[in-house]
Each structure stands twice: as C-alpha cells, then as structure tokens.
C-alpha positions as a Markdown table, in Angstrom:
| # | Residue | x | y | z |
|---|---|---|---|---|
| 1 | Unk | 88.6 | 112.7 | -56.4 |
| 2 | Unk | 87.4 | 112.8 | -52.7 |
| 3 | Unk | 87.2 | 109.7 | -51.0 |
| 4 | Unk | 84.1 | 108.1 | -50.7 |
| 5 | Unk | 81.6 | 109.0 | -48.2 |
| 6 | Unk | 79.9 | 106.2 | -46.6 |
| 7 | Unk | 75.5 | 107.4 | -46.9 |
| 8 | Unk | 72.7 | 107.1 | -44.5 |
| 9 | Unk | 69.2 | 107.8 | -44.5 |
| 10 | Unk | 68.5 | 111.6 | -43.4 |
| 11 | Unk | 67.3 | 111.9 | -39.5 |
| 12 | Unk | 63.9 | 111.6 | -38.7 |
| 13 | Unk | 62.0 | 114.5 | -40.2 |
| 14 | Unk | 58.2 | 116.2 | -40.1 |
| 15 | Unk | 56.3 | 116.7 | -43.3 |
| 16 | Unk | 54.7 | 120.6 | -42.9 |
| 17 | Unk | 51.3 | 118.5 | -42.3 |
| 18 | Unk | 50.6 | 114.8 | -42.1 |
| 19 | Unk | 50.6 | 113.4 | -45.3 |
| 20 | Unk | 50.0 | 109.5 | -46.3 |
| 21 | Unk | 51.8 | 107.5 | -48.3 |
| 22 | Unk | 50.0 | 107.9 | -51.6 |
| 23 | Unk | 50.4 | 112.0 | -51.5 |
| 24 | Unk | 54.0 | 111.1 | -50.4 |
| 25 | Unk | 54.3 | 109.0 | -53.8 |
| 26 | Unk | 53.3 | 112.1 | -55.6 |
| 27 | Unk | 55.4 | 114.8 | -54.5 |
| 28 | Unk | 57.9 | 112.1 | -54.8 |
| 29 | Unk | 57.2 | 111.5 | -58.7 |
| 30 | Unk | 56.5 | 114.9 | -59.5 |
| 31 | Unk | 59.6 | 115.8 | -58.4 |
| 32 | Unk | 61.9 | 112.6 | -60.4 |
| 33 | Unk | 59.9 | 113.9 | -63.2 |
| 34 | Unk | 61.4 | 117.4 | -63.3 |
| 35 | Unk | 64.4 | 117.0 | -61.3 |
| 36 | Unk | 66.7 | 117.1 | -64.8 |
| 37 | Unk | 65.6 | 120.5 | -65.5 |
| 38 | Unk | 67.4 | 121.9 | -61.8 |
| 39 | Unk | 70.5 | 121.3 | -63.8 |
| 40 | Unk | 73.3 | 118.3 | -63.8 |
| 41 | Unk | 73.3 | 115.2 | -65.9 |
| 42 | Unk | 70.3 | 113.2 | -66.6 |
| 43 | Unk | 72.3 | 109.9 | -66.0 |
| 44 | Unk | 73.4 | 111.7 | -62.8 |
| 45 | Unk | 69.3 | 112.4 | -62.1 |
| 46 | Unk | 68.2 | 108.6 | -62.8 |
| 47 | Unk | 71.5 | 107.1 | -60.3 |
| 48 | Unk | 70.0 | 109.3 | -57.4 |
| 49 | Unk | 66.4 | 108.0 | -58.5 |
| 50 | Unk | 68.0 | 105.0 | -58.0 |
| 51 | Unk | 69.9 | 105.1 | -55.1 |
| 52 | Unk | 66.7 | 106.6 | -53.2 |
| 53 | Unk | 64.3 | 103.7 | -54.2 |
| 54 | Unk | 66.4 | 100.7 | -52.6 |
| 55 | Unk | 68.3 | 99.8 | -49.5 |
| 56 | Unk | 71.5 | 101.8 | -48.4 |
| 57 | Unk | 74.3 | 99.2 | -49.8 |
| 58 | Unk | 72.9 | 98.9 | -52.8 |
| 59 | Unk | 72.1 | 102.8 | -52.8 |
| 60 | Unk | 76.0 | 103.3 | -52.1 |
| 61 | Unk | 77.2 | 101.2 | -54.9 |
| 62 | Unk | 74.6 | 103.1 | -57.0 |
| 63 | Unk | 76.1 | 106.7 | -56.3 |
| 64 | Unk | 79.7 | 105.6 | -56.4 |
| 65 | Unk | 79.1 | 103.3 | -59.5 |
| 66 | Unk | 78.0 | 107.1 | -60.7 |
| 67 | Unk | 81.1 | 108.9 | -59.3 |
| 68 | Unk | 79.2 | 111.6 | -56.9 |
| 69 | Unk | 80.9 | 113.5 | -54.5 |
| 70 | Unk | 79.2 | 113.3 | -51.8 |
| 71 | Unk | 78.7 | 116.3 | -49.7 |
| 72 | Unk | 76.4 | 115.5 | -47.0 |
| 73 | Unk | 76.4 | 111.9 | -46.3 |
| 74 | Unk | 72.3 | 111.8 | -46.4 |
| 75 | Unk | 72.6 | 112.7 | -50.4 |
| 76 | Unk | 70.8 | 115.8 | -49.8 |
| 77 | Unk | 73.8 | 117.7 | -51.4 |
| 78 | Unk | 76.1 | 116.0 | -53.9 |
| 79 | Unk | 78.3 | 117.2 | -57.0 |
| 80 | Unk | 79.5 | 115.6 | -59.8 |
| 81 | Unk | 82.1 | 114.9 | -61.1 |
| 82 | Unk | 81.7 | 118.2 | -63.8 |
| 83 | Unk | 81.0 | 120.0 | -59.8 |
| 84 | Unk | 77.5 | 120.4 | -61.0 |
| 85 | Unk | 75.0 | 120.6 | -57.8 |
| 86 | Unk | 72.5 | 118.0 | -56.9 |
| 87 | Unk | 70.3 | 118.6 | -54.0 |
| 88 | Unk | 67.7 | 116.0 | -53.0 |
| 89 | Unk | 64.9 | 117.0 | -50.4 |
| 90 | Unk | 64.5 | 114.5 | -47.7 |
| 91 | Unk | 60.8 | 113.6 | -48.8 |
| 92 | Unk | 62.2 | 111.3 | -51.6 |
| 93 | Unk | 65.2 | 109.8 | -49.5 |
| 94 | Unk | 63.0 | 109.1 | -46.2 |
| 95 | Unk | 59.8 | 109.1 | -44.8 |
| 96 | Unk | 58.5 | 111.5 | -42.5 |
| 97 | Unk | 57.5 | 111.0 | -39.5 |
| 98 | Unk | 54.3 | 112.3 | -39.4 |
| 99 | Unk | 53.0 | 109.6 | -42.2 |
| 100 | Unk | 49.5 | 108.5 | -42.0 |
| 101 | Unk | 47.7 | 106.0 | -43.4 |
| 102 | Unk | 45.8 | 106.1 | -47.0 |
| 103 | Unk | 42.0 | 105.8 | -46.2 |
C-alpha cells in the first residue's frame, strides 16, 4: 500500500455563477445522495461524506481509518483499496469563492 498522503482543502475555486450557501447545500446533498451509484463501495462513499463535512485532521484520520489511496492530495481523485475510482468535485470539499449570501 502507498504511503499516506497528507490532504488539504482544494485551492480557491469559482462556482460557474455566484451561488449562496443554501443552493451550495443542495448540489452538495444531491450529489452524497447518488454518489454510490458512480461506482466503489458505499462504506467507501459515506468515509469521503465524512471526511468532507469536518476539519482536515479529523478528515485525514477518516480517509486513512478507510484505507484510500490518495491520488491528489485535495481528495478530488482517490482509489481504493479494490483500485476502484472516487472522484469528488470541489463544491463538496470547499467553498467557492464566489459564495453569496442567502436572502
């Protein structure tokens, strides 16, 4: 098994428009919802879910607890240990930078 990869939060991105914070939340659930039907363990699925939804120690215990290989150290491509790929799109590990506020 590779070693493991220390993870950080991806680098500042842009949303294709401004988007707040509760149509964030929904792209972000929508896509948790059906992210076990892209493929890869379920188990694998709910660790990432995790790992995206706290603070990055807790988030690295979380995806090596899990034994992911980590291929880019932002978690937006991973394997498993079965080499079944994960990708995860920046909008559910960071915020974008063009975030406004809910009205």
């Amino acid at each position: 098994m590779e070693h493991a990869k220390k993870i950080w939060k991806p680098k500042p991105w842009k949303h294709s428009k401004p988007i707040t914070r509760t149509q964030l939340q929904q792209v972000r659930d929508e896509f948790w919802d059906t992210a076990s039907h892209y493929g890869g363990q379920k188990e694998i699925w709910d660790a990432f879910h995790a790992a995206a939804e706290t603070d990055l120690t807790l988030a690295q215990a979380i995806v090596d607890s899990a034994g992911v290989i980590i291929q880019r150290e932002d978690l937006t491509v991973c394997y498993d240990e079965r080499d079944a790929k994960y990708e995860l799109p920046k909008y559910v590990l960071s915020e974008p930078t063009n975030l406004i506020q809910d009205n």
